[in-house]
C-alpha positions as CSV (number, residue, x, y, z in Angstrom):
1,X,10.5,24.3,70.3
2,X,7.5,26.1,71.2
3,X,5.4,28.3,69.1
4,X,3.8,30.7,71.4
5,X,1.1,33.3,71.4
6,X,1.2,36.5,74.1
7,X,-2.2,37.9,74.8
8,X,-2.6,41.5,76.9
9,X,-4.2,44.5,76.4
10,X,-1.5,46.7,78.8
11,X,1.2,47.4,76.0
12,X,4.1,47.6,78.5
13,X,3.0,44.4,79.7
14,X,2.7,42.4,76.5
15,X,6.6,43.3,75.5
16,X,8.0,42.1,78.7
17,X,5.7,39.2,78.5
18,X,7.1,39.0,74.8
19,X,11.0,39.8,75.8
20,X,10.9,36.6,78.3
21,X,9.6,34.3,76.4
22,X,12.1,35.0,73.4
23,X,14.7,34.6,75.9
24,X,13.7,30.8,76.9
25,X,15.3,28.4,74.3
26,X,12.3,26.2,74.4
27,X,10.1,29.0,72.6
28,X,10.8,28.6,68.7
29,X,8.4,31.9,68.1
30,X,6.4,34.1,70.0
31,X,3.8,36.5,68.9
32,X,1.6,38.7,70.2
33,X,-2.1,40.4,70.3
34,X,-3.2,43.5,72.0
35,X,-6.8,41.7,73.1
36,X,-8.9,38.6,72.9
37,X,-10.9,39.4,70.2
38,X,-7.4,40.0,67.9
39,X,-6.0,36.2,69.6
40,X,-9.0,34.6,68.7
41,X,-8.8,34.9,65.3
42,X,-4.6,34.1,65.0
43,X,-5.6,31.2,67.1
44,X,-8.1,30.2,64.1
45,X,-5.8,30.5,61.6
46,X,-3.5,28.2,63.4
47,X,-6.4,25.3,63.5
48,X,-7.2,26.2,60.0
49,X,-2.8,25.4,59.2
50,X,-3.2,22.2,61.5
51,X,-0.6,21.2,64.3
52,X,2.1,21.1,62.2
53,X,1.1,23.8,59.7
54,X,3.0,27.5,59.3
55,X,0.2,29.2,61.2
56,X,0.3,26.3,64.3
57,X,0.4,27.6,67.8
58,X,1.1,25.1,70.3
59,X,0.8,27.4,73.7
60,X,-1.1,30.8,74.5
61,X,0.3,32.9,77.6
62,X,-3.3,34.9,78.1
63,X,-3.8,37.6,80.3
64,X,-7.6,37.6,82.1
65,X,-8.8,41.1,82.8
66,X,-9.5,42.4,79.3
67,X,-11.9,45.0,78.0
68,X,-14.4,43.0,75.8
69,X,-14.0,39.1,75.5
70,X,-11.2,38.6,78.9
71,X,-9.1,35.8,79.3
72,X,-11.3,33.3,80.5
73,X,-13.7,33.8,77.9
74,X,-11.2,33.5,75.6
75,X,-10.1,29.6,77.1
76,X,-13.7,28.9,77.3
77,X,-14.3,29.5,73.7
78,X,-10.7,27.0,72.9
79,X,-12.2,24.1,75.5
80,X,-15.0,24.2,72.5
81,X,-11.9,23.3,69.7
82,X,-11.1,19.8,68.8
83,X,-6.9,20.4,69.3
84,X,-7.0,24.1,71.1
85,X,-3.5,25.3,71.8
86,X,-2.6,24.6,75.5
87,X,-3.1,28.0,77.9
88,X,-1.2,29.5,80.2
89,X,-2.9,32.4,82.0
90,X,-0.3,35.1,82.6
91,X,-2.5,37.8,85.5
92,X,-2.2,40.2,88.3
93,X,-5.6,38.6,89.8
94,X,-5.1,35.8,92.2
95,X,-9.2,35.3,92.7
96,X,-9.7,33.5,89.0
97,X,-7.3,30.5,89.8
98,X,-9.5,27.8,90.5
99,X,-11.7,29.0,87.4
100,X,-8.8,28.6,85.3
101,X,-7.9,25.0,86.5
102,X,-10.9,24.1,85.6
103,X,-10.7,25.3,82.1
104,X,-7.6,23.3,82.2
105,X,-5.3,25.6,82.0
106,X,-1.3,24.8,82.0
107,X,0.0,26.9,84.8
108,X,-1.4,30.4,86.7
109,X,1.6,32.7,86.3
110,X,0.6,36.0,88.4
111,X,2.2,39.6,87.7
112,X,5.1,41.0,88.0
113,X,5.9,38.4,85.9
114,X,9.6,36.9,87.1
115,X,11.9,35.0,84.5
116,X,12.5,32.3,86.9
117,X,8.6,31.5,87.5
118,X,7.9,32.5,83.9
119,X,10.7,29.4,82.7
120,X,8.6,27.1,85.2
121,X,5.3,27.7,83.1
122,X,7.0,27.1,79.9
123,X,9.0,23.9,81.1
124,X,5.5,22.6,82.0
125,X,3.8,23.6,78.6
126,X,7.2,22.0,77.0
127,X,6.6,18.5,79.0
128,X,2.9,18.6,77.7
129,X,3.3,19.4,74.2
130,X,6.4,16.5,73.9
131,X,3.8,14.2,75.6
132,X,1.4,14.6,73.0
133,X,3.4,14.2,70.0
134,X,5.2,11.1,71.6
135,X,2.2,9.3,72.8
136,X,-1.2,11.1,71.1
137,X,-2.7,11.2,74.1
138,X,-4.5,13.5,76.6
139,X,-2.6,16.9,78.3
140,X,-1.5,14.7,81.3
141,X,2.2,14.7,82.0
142,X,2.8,11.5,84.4
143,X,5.0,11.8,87.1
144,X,5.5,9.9,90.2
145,X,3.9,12.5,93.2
146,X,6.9,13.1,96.3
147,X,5.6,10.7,98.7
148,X,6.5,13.2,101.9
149,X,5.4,16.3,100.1
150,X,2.6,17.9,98.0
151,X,3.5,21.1,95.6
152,X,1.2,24.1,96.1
153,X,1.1,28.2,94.4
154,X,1.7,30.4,97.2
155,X,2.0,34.0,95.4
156,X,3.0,32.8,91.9
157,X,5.1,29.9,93.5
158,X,5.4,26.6,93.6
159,X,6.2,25.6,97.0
160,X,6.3,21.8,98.2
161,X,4.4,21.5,102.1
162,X,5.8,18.8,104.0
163,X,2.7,16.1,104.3
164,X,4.0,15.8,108.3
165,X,2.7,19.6,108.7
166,X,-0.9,19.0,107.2
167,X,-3.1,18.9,110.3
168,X,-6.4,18.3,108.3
169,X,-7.5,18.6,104.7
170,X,-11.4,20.4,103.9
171,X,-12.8,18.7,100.8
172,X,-13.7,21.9,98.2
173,X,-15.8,20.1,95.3
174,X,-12.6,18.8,92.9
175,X,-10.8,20.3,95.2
176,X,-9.0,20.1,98.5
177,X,-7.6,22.5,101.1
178,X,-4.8,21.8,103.0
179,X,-4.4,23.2,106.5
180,X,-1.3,23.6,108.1
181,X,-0.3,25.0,111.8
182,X,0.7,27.9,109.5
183,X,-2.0,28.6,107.0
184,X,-4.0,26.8,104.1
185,X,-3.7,26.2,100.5
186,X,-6.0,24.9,97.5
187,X,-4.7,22.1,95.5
188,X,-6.3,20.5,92.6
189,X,-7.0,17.0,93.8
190,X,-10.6,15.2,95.5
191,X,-10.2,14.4,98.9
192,X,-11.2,10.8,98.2
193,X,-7.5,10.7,96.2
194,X,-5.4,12.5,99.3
195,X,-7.5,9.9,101.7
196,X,-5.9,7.2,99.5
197,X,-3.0,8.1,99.1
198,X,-2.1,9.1,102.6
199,X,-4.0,6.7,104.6
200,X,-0.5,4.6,105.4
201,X,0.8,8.4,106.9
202,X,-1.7,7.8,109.6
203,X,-5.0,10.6,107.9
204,X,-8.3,9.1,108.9
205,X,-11.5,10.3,106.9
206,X,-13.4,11.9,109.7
207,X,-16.5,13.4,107.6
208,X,-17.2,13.6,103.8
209,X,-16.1,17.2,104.5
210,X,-12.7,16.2,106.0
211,X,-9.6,14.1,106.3
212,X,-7.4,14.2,109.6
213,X,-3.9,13.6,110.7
214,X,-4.1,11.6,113.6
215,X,-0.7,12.8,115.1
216,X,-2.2,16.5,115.0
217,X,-5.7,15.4,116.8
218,X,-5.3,16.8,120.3
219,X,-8.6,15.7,122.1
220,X,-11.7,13.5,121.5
221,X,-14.9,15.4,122.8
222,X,-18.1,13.8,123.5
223,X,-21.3,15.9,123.8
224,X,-24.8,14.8,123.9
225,X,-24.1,12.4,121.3
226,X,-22.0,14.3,119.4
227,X,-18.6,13.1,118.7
228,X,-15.6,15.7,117.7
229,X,-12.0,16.3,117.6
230,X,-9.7,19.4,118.5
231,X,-6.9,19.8,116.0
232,X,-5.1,23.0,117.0
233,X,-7.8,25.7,117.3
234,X,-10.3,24.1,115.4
235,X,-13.0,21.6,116.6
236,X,-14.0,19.5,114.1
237,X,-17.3,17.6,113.6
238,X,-17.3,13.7,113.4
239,X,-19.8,12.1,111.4
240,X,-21.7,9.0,112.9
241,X,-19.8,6.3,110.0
242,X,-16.6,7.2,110.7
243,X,-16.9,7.6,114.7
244,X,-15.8,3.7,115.6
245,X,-12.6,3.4,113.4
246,X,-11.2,6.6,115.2
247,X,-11.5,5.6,118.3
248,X,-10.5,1.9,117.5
249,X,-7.3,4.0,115.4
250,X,-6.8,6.6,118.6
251,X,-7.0,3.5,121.1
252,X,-4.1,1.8,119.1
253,X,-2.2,5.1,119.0
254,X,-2.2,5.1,122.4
């Protein structure tokens, strides 16, 4: 059972937020503040009772735009806490998603909130929390990734994209964007780690920028020196390192 902690500033906002999360059996309690500034000291008083104490708070659903301190703010202050109460940002902002991943943040729940998407948040707050008391270890829940598909948030959703639709994959610092013959989307993981793990699925490391399916490269071009590959639309630039093993890998293709 979850002891949970609502954080918004719109009042409206913060009882619906309150109303769902009463309504989830795996929430034992949940409060709520009207700002940051008013969260930040409940959430003291829970690490001043100790995880197990009266006061404890084991999860805070934390809205971002806030006057004042805001909602990143806020989680930046908790990464500074020795056991800070796992965070759940609850927002009608897509733009501060990465930022909040990287402030290791739970889930990124965006607004209108729906019970369905809400109960996904909490089930992954739930797994967390019972990891930690079973094992005293690190947030991580370990789970065995879908070898044919990767899970992305498309509009507050998790959707799964089918690995055989990923044309290429742009490296984005920690991060990695997946292109698809029907869009893109971010996902939380190095490209070294995709180029790994899908290596056997036939993606070839083209440039430290990018990672290639080879069924989805449509031509090799050769100009002045200059070696790239069409895949769709978009030409793509391949570095000098990696120009033998895709020819030796498109010759075998063929």
């Amino acid at each position: 059972m979850l002891r949970a902690l609502a954080v918004d500033d719109e009042r409206p906002s913060l009882e619906e937020l309150l109303y769902l999360l009463n309504a989830d059996p795996r929430i034992g309690t949940a409060e709520g503040a009207g700002d940051a500034t008013e969260a930040l000291r409940r959430i003291n008083r829970a690490l001043e009772s100790g995880p197990h104490g009266p006061e404890a708070i084991d999860v805070v659903f934390l809205d971002i735009n806030m006057p004042g301190l805001d909602g990143l703010d806020l989680a930046r202050l908790l990464t500074g806490f020795a056991r800070p109460p796992l965070v759940v940002f609850v927002t009608a902002h897509e733009d501060f998603a990465v930022q909040a991943f990287d402030l290791k943040a739970v889930d990124y729940v965006l607004k209108p909130v729906r019970k369905e998407r809400l109960a996904e948040a909490v089930r992954r707050a739930a797994e967390i929390r019972a990891t930690e008391i079973r094992d005293a270890g690190p947030r991580i829940p370990v789970s065995e990734p879908d070898p044919d598909h990767i899970p992305v948030e498309l509009g507050g959703v998790t959707r799964f994209v089918s690995v055989e639709d990923i044309t290429h994959v742009e490296a984005q610092g920690d991060y990695a964007r997946l292109h698809t013959t029907k869009g893109s989307h971010l996902v939380r993981i190095p490209l070294s780690t995709l180029e790994e793990r899908w290596r056997s699925r036939g993606f070839v490391r083209i440039h430290r920028r990018h990672l290639v399916a080879l069924r989805h490269i449509g031509e090799l071009r050769l100009d002045a020196g200059t070696v790239s590959v069409l895949v769709g639309s978009e030409e793509l630039q391949v570095s000098r390192r990696h120009t033998r093993e895709l020819r030796d890998l498109l010759m075998r293709r063929t």
